[in-house]
N, C-alpha and C positions, 0 to 999 in steps of 0.2 A: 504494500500500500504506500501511495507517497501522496504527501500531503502538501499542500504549498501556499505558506503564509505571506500575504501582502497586506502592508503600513501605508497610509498614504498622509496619514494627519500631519502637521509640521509643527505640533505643541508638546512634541515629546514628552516626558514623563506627567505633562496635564493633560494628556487628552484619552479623553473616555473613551474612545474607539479604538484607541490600541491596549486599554488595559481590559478591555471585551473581547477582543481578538484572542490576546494572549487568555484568558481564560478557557474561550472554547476549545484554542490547540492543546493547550494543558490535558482540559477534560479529554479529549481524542486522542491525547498521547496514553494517558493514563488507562484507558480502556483498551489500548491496543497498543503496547510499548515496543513494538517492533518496525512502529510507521514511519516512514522513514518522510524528515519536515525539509524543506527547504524555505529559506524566510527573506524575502525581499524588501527595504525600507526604501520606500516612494520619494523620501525628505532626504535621508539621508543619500542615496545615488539615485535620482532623478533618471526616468527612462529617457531615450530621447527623444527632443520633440519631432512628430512629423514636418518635414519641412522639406523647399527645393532641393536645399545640399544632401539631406539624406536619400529621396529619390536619387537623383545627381551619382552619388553613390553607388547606389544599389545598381545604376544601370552602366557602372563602369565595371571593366573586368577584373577580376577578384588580384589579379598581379600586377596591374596597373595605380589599383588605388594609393589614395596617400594612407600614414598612420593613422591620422583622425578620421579618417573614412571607412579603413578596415576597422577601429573601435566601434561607430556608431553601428556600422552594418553587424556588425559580431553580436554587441547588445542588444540591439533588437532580435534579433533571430534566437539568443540565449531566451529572452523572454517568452515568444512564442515556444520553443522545445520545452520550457519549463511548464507551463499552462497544458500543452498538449499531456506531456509524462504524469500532470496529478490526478489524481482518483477525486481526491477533496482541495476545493479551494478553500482557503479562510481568507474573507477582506475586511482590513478596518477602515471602513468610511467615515467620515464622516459628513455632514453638509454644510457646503460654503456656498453661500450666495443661493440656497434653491435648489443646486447640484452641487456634483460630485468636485472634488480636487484637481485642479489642472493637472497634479502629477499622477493622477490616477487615470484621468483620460489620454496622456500620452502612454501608460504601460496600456489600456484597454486600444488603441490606434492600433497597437501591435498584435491583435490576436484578431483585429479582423483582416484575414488572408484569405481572398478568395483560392478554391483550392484545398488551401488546408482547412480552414475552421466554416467553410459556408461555401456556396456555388449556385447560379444561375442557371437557369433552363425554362425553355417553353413552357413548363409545368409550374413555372416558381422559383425560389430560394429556398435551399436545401442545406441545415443546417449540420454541420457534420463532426461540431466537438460534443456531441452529447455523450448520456455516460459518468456525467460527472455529477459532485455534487456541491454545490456552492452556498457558503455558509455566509451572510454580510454582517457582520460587526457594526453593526448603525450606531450613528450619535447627531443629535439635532438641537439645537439651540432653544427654537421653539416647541410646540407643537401643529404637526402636519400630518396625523391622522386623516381616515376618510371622514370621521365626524370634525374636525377639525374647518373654520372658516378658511384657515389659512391654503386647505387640501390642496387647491391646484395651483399652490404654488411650489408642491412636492415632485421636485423633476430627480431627484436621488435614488431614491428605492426604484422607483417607474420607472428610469432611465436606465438601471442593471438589469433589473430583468426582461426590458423589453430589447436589450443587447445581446443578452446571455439567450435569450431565447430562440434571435435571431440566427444563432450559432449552433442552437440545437440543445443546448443546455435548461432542461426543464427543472429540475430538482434544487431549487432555491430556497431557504430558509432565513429568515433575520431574528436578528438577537441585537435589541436597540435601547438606546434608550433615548426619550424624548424632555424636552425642557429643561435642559442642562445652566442655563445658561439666564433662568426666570432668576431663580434662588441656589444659595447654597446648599440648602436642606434639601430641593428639590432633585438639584443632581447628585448629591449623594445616596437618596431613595433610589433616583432612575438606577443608580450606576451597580448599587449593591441588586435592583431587582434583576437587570439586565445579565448581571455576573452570574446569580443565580440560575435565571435559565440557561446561561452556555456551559454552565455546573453537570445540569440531565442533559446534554444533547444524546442524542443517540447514535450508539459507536460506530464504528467504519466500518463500512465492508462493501466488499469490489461488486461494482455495478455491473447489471447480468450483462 
């Protein structure tokens, strides 16, 4: 089983999303101490962003490129084999602005590969990294619940799963916590409830 842990918050040791992450991997380890984790920090080395020079890159030949070229092209392509190789993802999200982290949407740029994670045809889009099973580590400032006034202005959770789904990945769960950011009191409730439930997740095991 391999497991593969992504950080994407930039508040380091204050952010609720990565000490819920790191809970539910705990929990997953602990139930199945043979899993083998790989753990990516979004903040600390930043994917890289899609942009000209990285295309640019990709479409020179691999003995031609310069060194900064061969790193971006390597990192990227590291991140895709990493996604493709896990069983379980763990994400710490949290929500900036209504969505997700810029540096969470340049590692998500990278797993959509037509080919590898998705494909077109007459028929549709054919999503082809399923199989997995993807855990998100939520954290919200407000609340953005569907009972919630604020609802549609929740592009976070809606926007992972209607990515992941896109790819073929149906088996999504969240473990969040909401209002962090009202009260004190309040996000320490969210955070101890939130830990709790990634306390029972239910253990690994390889998708049929």
């Amino acid at each position: 089983m391999n497991l593969l842990h992504v950080d994407s918050s930039i508040l380091g040791d204050h952010s609720v999303s990565r000490k819920i992450s790191a809970a539910a991997v705990a929990a997953l380890r602990a139930a199945t101490p043979d899993v083998r984790v790989t753990y990516r920090d979004l903040d600390a080395a930043p994917a890289p962003h899609q942009s000209g020079a990285l295309l640019a890159a990709r479409a020179t030949p691999a003995e031609a490129r310069t060194p900064d070229q061969a790193r971006d092209v390597a990192e990227a392509d590291a991140i895709l084999e990493e996604f493709l190789a896990a069983d379980v993802v763990v994400l710490g999200v949290p929500m900036y602005n209504f969505g997700i982290p810029s540096q969470l949407k340049s590692w998500i740029d990278h797993l959509a590969v037509a080919g590898r994670t998705f494909s077109y045809s007459e028929a549709g889009v054919k999503g082809l990294a399923g199989g997995k099973r993807v855990i998100l580590a939520s954290s919200r400032g407000g609340f953005y619940g569907p009972e919630s006034p604020a609802a549609a202005l929740q592009h976070q959770e809606s926007y992972l799963r209607g990515f992941f789904g896109f790819i073929g990945v149906t088996d999504i769960e969240v473990v969040g916590a909401e209002g962090v950011n009202i009260s004190p009191d309040l996000k320490q409730t969210a955070l101890e409830a939130a830990v709790a439930q990634a306390a029972v997740l239910s253990p690994l095991s390889k998708a049929a």
